[in-house]
Structures are given as C-alpha cells and as structure tokens.
Steps between C-alpha positions, in 0.01 A plus 500: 500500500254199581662328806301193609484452885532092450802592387621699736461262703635237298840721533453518882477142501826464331711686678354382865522119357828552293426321210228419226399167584467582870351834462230249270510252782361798720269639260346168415594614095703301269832594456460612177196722617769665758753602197210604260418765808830620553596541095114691486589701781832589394363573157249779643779649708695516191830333755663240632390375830719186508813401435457153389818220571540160607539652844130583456301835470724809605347796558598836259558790680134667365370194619626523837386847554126358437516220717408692788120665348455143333504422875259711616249469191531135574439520834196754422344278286484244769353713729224611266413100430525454843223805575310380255461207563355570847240622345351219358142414584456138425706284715728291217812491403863397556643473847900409448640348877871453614602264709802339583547126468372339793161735534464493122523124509332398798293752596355708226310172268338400865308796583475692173241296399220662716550810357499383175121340535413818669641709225515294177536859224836588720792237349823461701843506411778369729876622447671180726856613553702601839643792267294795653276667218489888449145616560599844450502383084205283568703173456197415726209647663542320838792346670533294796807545615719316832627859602372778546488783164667818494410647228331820564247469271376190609220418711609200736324272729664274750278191526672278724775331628604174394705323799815295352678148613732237429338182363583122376371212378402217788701305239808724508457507907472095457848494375643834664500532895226864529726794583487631870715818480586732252882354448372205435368549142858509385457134490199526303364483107429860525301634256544878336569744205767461227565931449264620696654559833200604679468201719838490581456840628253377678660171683774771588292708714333221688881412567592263234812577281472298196629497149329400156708152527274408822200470320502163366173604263543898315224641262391826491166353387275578831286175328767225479604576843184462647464191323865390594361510860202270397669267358757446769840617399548736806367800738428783356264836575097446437234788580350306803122491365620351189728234645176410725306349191723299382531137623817376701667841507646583853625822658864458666656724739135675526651758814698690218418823482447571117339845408165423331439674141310763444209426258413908303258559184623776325303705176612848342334778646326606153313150472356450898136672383473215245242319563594147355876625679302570844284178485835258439695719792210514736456069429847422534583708805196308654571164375927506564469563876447121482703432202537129525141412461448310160914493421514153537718333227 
C-alpha cells in the first residue's frame, strides 16, 4: 500500500471544510486536484472514504474511523515544517500576517514598509479579514489579534491598549445639536453593526439599551463604518488615535467610559525560534505601541 501524505491531507481537508471546492479553496488546489486525491487515496486503501450526494461528501463508516490519525498526521506534519523551518540560516522567506479590517487596512501598508527595505529576501502576505485565523494549522505565522489568545500553544504578546470613543463629522454636528448625555443619542444617526451584536453589547453596559432599528447606518464591515463616520451620516465608535488624523472628526460625549482594546501578537509556539518569524514579531511589537504613526488614509 503506497499512501501519499498530500493526500491524506487532502482527505483531512475535506472532511474539516465539508466539501470539494472548499476543501480546494483551503488547500489553494483546483477542485479537480481535490477529487483526483480523494479517488487516489481511496484507490490505495482499496475503500470508500466518501459517500458522495448532492448533500455533499458524507463520510463512510471506514472513513470515519480514520479521521481521527489523519488528524494527528496532519497536525504532525505541520509541526515538522514548522521545526524546520526554524532552522533556516539565511533570513528569506514567507511571513503570512492576520489582521482584522481596520489594522489590516490602516495600519499594516503604513509601517510595513520599513521592514520591508530592511529585509527585502523576506515577502509578506496579509490575510485581511475580522474572521480570526487558526495558527495552530498555520493559516498564518503571526496574528495580531484585538483580544487576547487562548490557545495553549500559542505564544502571545499584549502590545497595547487602544483607548475607544464616539466620533462625528463637524458636518454631521453642523446639522445635529453634539450629544451631552448618554440618553441623548437616541435622537441621533447612530452608527453600528448589521449581525454583529458586539457593539450593542457594548452600548448596554455603558447603560444604553438599544435595538438594531436605532442604528440608522448597519454594516458589519468595520471599513464602511468608519467611513460612514467620515463622511457625516452619524456617531459612531473610532479607536481615538485614528479618529485624531483625520480632518473635521470630533469626539462627543468624551467622559464615557468605554473600555479601550487590547492590542496582542500572537505566533504558534513551534515557529517563535524563526528567525524571519522573530524579526517581524520583535518589529511589530516595537512599532504597534504607537500604531497610528504612518495610517493616515
């Protein structure tokens, strides 16, 4: 029997994804590729590992009892890339970030570029999403992250914290009388999330009850809010540094007590002896504990 690890973990992908075309998605294979591996792997097990239906891939019951070592030789062969890569001599190479919207936006393009001329053989990748990557299957080598990881087998760093307001347009406040008290942003544009009830959360423990029908403006998009604020259609939250650098945006009700964010850089345990890993944690922690410098935009 000639089993192919690539297509073992192929079959992991599969069954942690669901389905061909977003195990390939994962994988970065076509989906083709994906269903070559599975009828190859199948064919040196001499069984079935899938059921295949419109309801997508079902698992047969000799498939199910392997899902659990495909797990762990997975996993093992992550560790080993991760091991060996630390022991690389030359400093080159792929460094893959995570970032949620607003830092991978804003932030990251303004002060990455020092480390770039410093470090020109070392080529960065950015995953921009607010969905939180898995570093324990290297969906990235670094993540900065606005909580704090976890994970146990994660190495974490808390950077900062980033303090938090309320902010409009001098446009908005033109039309608007500014807000003195909490109540009175019932009579306001407010600006906030669409599903994500996060900030609602939030405007409940600083002892406002509202409902997703008081926001006059809802995306989950941390991006067009910010720029909902900037362009005047209400008052919405703003990381305070951020809000300072751009022209005619005003705090309101600037007494409120809003818990900052925490700021963390997080890497997998396996990968903090990497040198090109170590240079790009050691220059970020250094250069985020003023993150707004250079995020002008």
């Amino acid at each position: 029997m000639n089993v192919s690890l690539d297509h073992i973990r192929t079959f992991h992908a599969v069954v942690e994804h669901g389905s061909l075309l977003a195990a390939s998605g994962h994988l970065g294979l076509t989906q083709p590729t994906v269903g070559r591996h599975i009828d190859l792997l199948e064919g040196a097990l001499g069984f079935r590992l899938f059921v295949r239906g419109r309801g997508g891939m079902r698992l047969t019951g000799k498939g199910a009892d392997l899902v659990a070592t495909a797990r762990d030789l997975v996993s093992d062969a992550v560790a080993f890339e991760r091991l060996a890569g630390g022991m690389e001599e030359k400093i080159e190479g792929v460094v893959r970030l995570s970032a949620n919207q607003i830092i991978g936006t804003f932030l990251l393009p303004g002060i990455l570029g020092d480390f770039m001329r410093d470090y020109p053989e070392i080529e960065v990748e950015t995953d921009v999403s607010n969905e939180a990557t898995n570093l324990l299957q290297r969906d990235a080598d670094i993540a900065i992250r606005m909580f704090r990881p976890r994970q146990g087998d994660l190495v974490a760093r808390k950077i900062t914290e980033l303090p938090i307001g309320l902010f409009a347009h001098r446009d908005y406040l033109s039309r608007c009388t500014a807000p003195t008290e909490l109540s009175d942003l019932r009579q306001h544009s407010l600006i906030g999330s669409d599903r994500d009830a996060s900030l609602i959360d939030a405007y409940r423990a600083a002892g406002l009850a509202l409902v997703p029908g008081d926001f006059a403006f809802r995306c989950d998009n941390d991006l067009a809010g910010i720029n909902a604020v900037r362009a005047g259609i209400g008052i919405g939250p703003l990381h305070r540094g951020m809000a300072a650098l751009w022209p005619g945006i005003v705090q309101v009700l600037s007494d409120l007590p809003i818990p900052p964010v925490e700021l963390w850089l997080a890497c997998h345990s396996d990968v903090r002896h990497n040198k090109r890993i170590r240079l790009m944690m050691d220059f970020l922690s250094e250069r985020l504990r003023s993150p707004y410098a250079g995020c002008l935009s």
